[in-house]
C-alpha positions in Angstrom: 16.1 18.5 2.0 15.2 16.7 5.3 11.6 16.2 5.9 11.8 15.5 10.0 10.7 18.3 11.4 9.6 20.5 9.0 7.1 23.2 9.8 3.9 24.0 7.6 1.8 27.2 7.3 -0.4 27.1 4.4 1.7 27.2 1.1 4.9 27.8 3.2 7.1 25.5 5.1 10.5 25.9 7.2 12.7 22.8 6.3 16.1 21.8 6.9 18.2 21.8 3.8 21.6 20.8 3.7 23.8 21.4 0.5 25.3 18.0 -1.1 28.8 18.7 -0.2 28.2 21.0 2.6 28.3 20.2 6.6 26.1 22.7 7.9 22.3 22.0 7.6 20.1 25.1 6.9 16.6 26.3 8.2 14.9 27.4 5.2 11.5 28.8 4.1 10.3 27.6 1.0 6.8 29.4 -0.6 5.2 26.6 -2.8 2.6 29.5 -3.6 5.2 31.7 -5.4 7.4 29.3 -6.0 9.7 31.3 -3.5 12.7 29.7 -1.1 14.0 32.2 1.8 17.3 32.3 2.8 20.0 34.3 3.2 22.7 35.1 0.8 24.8 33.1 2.7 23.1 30.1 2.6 22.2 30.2 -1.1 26.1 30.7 -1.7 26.7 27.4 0.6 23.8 25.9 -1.5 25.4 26.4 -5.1 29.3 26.4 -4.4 29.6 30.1 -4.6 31.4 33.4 -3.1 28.5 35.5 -1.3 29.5 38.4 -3.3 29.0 36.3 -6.1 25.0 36.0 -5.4 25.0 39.6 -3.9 25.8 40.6 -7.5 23.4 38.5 -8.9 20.8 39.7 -6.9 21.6 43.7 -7.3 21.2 42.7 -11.5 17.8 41.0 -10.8 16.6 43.8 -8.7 18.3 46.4 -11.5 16.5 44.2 -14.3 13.0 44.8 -12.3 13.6 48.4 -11.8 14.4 49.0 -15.5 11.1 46.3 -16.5 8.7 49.1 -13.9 10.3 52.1 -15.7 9.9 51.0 -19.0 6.1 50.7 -18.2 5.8 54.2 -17.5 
C-alpha cells in the first residue's frame, strides 16, 4: 500500500493500494476501528488473483453464515 497521499478521518483512511502483480492502483478505505477495508468486489478479486464471481460467492456464504448465526439466536 502507498502512503503518499492517503486521507485520514479518525480510525479510517482512503489509501492507494496496488496488488503485487497487478498494474492498476486502487483507492481504498481501510477502518482500523473494525478492522474493515472497503472496496469493491472487483478490486478484492484484483487484490487476491481471483474471478469476481469467485468473491461474490464468498460473500453471499458469509452473509448466509450471518443470517443463519441471527436466526439461531431467536
Amino acid at each position: 500500500m502507498s502512503n503518499k497521499n492517503d486521507i485520514t478521518d479518525g480510525n479510517k483512511a482512503l489509501v492507494a493500494f496496488k496488488p503485487p502483480n497487478g498494474v492498476t492502483e486502487y483507492p481504498v478505505v481501510l477502518d482500523n476501528g473494525a478492522d474493515t477495508i472497503w472496496a469493491t468486489e472487483l478490486q478484492i478479486a484484483d487484490f487476491f488473483g481471483r474471478d469476481r464471481t469467485v468473491v461474490n460467492r464468498h460473500t453471499k456464504m458469509v452473509n448466509l453464515m450471518k443470517m443463519q448465526q441471527v436466526l439461531n439466536l431467536h
